[in-house]
TIKOL-823694 format. One line per 5 residues: number of its first residue (from 1); their letters; for each residue x, y, z of N, C-alpha, C. Coordinates in pm, whole numbers. Example, Ala and Ser with C-alpha at 12.3 -4.5 7.8 and 13.67 -1.06 7.14 Angstrom:
<sites>
1) as) 1319/-569/780/1230/-450/780/1320/-330/780  1285/-225/708/1367/-106/714/1290/3/787
</sites>
This chain:
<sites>
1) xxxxx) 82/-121/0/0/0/0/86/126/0  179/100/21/269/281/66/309/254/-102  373/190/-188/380/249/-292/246/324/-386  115/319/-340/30/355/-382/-13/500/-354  -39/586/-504/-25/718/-456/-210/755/-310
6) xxxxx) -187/823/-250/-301/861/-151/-422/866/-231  -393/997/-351/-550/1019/-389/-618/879/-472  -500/829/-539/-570/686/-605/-647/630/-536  -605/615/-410/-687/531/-314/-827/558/-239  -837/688/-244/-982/731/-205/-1022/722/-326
11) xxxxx) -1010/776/-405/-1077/763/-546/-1105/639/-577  -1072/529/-583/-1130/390/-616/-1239/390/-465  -1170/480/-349/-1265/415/-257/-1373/452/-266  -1412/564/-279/-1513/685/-265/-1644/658/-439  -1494/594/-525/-1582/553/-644/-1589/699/-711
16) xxxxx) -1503/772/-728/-1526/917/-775/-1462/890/-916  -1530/997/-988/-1444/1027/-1111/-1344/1056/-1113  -1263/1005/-1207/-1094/1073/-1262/-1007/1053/-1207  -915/1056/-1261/-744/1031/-1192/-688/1122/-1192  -530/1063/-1168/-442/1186/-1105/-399/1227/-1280
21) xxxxx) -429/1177/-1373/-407/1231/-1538/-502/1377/-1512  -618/1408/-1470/-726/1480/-1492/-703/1604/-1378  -752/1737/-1468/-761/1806/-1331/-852/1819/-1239  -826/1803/-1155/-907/1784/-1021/-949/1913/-951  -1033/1949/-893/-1028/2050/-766/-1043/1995/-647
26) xxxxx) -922/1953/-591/-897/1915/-491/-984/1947/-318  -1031/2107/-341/-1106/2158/-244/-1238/2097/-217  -1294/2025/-338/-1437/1936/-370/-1421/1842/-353  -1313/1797/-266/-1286/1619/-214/-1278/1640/-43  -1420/1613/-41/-1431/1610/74/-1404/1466/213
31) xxxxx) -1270/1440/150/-1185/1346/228/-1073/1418/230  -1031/1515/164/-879/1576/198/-931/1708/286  -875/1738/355/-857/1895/479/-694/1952/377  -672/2101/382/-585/2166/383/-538/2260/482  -461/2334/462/-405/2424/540/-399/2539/489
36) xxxxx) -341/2691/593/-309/2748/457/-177/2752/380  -160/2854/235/-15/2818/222/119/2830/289  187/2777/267/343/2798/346/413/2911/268  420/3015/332/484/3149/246/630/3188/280  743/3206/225/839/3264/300/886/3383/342
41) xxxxx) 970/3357/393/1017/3529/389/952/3666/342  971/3626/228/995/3740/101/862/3729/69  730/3662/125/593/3669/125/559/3574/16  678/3513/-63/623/3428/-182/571/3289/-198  493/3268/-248/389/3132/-184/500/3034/-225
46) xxxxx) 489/2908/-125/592/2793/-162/496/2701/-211  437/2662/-113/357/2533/-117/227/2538/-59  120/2423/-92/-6/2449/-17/-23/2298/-17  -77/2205/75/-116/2064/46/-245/2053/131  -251/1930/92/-403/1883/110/-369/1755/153
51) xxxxx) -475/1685/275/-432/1554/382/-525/1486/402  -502/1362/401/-568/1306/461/-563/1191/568  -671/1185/653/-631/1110/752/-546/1161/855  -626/1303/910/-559/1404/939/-421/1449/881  -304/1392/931/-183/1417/887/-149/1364/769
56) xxxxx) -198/1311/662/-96/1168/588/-115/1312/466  -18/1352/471/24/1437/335/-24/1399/173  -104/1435/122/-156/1383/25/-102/1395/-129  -132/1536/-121/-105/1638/-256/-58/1777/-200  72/1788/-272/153/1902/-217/174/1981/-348
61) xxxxx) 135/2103/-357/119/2216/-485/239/2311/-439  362/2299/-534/431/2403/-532/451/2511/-621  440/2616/-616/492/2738/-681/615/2830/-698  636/2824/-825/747/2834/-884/733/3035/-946  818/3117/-913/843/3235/-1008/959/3190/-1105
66) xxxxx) 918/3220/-1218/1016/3207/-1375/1082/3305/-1411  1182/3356/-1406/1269/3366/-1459/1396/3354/-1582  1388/3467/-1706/1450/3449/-1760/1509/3549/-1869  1529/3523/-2023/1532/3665/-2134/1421/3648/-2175  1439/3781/-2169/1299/3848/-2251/1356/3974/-2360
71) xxxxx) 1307/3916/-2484/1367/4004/-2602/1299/4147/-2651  1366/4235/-2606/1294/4337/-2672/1339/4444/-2763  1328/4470/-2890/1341/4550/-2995/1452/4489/-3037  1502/4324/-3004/1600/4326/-3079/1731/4267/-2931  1719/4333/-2814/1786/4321/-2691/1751/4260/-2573
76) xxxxx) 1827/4181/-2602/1804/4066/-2428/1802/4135/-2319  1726/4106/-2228/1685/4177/-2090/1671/3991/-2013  1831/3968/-1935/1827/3889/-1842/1766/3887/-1738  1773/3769/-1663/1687/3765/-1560/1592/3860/-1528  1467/3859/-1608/1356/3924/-1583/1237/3825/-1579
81) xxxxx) 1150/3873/-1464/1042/3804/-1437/942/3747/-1485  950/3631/-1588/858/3629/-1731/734/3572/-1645  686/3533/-1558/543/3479/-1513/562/3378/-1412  464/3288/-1374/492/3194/-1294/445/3065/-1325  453/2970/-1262/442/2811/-1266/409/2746/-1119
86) xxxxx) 358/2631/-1165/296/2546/-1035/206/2385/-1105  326/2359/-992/307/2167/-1012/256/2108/-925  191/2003/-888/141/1933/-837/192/1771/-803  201/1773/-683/329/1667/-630/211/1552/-579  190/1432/-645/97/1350/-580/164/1245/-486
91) xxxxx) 183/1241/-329/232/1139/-267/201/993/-257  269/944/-214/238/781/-149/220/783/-59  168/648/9/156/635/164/310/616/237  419/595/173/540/655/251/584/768/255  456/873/207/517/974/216/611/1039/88
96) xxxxx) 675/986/9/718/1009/-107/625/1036/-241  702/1146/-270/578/1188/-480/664/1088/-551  554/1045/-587/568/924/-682/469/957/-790  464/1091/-822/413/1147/-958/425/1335/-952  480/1345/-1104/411/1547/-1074/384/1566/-1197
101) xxxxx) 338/1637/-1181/271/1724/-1286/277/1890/-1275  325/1899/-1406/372/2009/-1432/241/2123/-1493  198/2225/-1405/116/2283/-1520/147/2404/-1616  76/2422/-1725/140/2520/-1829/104/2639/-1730  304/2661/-1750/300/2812/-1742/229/2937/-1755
106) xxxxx) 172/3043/-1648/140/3156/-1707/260/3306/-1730  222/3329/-1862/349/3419/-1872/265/3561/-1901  383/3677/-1828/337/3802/-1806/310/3858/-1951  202/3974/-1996/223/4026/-2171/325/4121/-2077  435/4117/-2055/528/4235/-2065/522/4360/-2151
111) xxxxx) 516/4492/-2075/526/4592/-2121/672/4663/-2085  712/4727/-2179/837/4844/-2139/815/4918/-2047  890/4944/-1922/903/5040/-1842/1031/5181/-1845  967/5275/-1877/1026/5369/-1918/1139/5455/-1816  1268/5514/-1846/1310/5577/-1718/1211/5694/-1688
116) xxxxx) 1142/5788/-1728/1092/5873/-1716/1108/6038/-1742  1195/6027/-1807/1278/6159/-1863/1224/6200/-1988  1108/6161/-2015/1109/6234/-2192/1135/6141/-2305  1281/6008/-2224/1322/5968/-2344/1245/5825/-2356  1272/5707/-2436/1221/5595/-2480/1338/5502/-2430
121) xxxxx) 1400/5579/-2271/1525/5473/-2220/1427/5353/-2157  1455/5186/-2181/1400/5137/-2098/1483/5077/-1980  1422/5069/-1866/1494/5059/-1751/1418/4859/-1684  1351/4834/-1788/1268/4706/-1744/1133/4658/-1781  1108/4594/-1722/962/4566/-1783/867/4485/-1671
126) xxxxx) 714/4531/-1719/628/4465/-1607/480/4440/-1701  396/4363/-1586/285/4371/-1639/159/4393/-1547  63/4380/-1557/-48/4422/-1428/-36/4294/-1338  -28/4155/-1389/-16/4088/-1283/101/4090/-1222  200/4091/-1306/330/4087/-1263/306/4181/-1099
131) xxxxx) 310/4309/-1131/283/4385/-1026/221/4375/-916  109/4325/-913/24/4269/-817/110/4191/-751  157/4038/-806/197/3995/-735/296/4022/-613  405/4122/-689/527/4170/-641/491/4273/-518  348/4314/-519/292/4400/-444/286/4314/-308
136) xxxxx) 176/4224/-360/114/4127/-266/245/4077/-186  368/4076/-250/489/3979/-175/522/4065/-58  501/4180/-81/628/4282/-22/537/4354/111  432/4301/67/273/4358/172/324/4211/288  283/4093/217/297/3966/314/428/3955/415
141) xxxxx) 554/4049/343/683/4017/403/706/4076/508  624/4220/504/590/4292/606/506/4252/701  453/4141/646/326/4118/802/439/4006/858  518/3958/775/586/3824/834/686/3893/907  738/3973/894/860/4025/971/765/4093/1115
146) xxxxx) 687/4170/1093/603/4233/1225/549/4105/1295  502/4017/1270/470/3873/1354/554/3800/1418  736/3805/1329/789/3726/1385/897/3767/1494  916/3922/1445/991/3969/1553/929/4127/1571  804/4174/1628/760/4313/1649/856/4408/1727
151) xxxxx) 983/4391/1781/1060/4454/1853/1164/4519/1709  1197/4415/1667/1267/4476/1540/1236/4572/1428  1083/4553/1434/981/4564/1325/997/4704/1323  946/4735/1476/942/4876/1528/1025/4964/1523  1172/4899/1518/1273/5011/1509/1291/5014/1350
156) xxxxx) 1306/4943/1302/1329/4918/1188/1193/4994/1110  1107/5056/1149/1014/5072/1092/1001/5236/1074  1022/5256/1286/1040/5404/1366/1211/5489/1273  1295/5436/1259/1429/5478/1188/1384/5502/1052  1336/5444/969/1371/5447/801/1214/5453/757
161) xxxxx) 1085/5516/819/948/5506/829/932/5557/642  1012/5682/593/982/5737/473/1072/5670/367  1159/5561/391/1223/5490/317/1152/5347/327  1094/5318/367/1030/5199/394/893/5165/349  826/5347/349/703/5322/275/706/5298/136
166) xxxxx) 824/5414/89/821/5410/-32/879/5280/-100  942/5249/-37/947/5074/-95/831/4959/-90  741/4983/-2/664/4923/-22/537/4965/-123  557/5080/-152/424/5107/-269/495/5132/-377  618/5137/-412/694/5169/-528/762/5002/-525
171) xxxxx) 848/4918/-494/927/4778/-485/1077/4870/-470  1056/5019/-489/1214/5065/-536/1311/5075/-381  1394/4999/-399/1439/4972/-239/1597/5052/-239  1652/5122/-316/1799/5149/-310/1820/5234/-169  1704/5337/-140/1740/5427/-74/1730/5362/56
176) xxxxx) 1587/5272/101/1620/5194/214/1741/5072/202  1808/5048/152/1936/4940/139/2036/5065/203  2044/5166/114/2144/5296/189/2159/5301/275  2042/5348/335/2017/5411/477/2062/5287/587  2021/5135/535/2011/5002/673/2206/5038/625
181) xxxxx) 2255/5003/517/2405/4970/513/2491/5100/537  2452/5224/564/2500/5332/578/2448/5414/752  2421/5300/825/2378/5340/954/2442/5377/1052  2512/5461/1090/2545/5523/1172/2565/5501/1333  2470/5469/1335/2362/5471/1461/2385/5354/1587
186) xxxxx) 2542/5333/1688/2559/5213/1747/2496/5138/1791  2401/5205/1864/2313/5102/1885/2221/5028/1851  2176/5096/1719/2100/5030/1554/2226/4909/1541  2310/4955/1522/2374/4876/1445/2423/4727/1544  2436/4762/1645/2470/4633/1767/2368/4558/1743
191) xxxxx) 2210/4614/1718/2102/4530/1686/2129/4451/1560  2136/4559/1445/2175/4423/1316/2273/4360/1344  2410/4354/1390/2509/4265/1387/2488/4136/1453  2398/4152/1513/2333/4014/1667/2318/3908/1536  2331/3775/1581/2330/3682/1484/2168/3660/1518
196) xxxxx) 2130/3653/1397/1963/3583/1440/1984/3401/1462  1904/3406/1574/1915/3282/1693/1889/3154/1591  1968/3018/1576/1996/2917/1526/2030/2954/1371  2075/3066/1329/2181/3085/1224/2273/3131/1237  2385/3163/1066/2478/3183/1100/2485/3307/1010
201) xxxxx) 2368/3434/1046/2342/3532/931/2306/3634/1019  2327/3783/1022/2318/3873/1085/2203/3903/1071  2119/4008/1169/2001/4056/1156/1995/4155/1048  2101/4199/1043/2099/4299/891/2076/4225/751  2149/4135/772/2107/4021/667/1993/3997/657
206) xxxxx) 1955/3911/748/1821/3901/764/1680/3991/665  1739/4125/764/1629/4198/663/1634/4247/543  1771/4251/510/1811/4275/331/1754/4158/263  1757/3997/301/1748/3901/271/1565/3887/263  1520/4001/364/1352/3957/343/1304/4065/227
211) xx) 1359/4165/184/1327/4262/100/1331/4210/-38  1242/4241/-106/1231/4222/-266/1324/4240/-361
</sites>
């Protein structure tokens, strides 16, 4: 039985339509419970699964951001954010995927983003979802950092309040990177240097590392 994937097995049990070939909506199988997703840091969704038998890990959905060139007028623009992806990991009863499935990519219609001077310099490119998402990340990273440490949050928030907003409604972060790596301030800074507890990465790190 453990080489047998989970959902196969309610599905013959339950007598339901379709296999793990077919797409499913998993939320309408009312033998699996979920959770919500597992987000990191940087607010970006990892994974979401679905269980059964309280714990027995069933179907684990991961999400992927893509990355790559994107050609425009002729000129490669590396590592730029072409859309995203998300597969579907079907387990066994040991616990191991012993199937995935890959689903088709959604990719951004990329538009040119202009420097803003008059001229036709481009400095990048985006699209409406694109944005959203990048919004949504940088909104979540902020609730994750205020949840996980509100003492930090606060100074870090109270110090750099007009560099901090504007990164969060703009993504444009140079001036808050300045200000955290150009700090002055000893006793700011005794705070970032503290190693955050069971790593081997500074709190300054830390929060450069949670920023977009």
């Amino acid at each position: 039985m453990s080489a047998q994937i989970v959902l196969d097995y309610f599905l013959e049990k339950f007598q339901t339509l379709g296999n793990t070939l077919t797409d499913i909506n998993f939320d309408n199988l009312s033998f699996f419970t979920t959770k919500e997703k597992i987000i990191d840091m940087k607010g970006q969704w990892v994974s979401k699964s679905y269980y059964a038998e309280k714990d027995k890990e069933a179907i684990r959905i991961t999400y992927d951001k893509l990355y790559g060139i994107h050609t425009h007028n002729g000129v490669e623009w590396p590592n730029t954010f072409l859309g995203v992806g998300k597969s579907i990991h079907y387990l066994d009863w040991a616990g191991e995927i012993a199937y995935t499935k890959k689903k088709q990519p959604e990719y951004f219609d990329l538009q040119p983003v202009f420097v803003g001077d008059g001229t036709e310099t481009v400095v990048g490119f985006s699209s409406q979802k694109q944005r959203q998402i990048l919004k949504t990340e940088r909104y979540n990273a902020d609730d994750y950092l205020q949840a996980k440490n509100p003492n930090l949050y606060a100074l870090l928030y109270a110090r750099y309040t007009q560099h901090y907003d504007y990164y969060l409604k703009t993504g444009k972060k140079t001036n808050l990177l300045t200000a955290i790596n150009g700090e002055t301030d000893p006793d700011i800074n005794a705070v970032f240097n503290n190693l955050v507890f069971g790593t081997d990465i500074t709190v300054r790190e830390l929060i450069l590392m949670n920023l977009q």
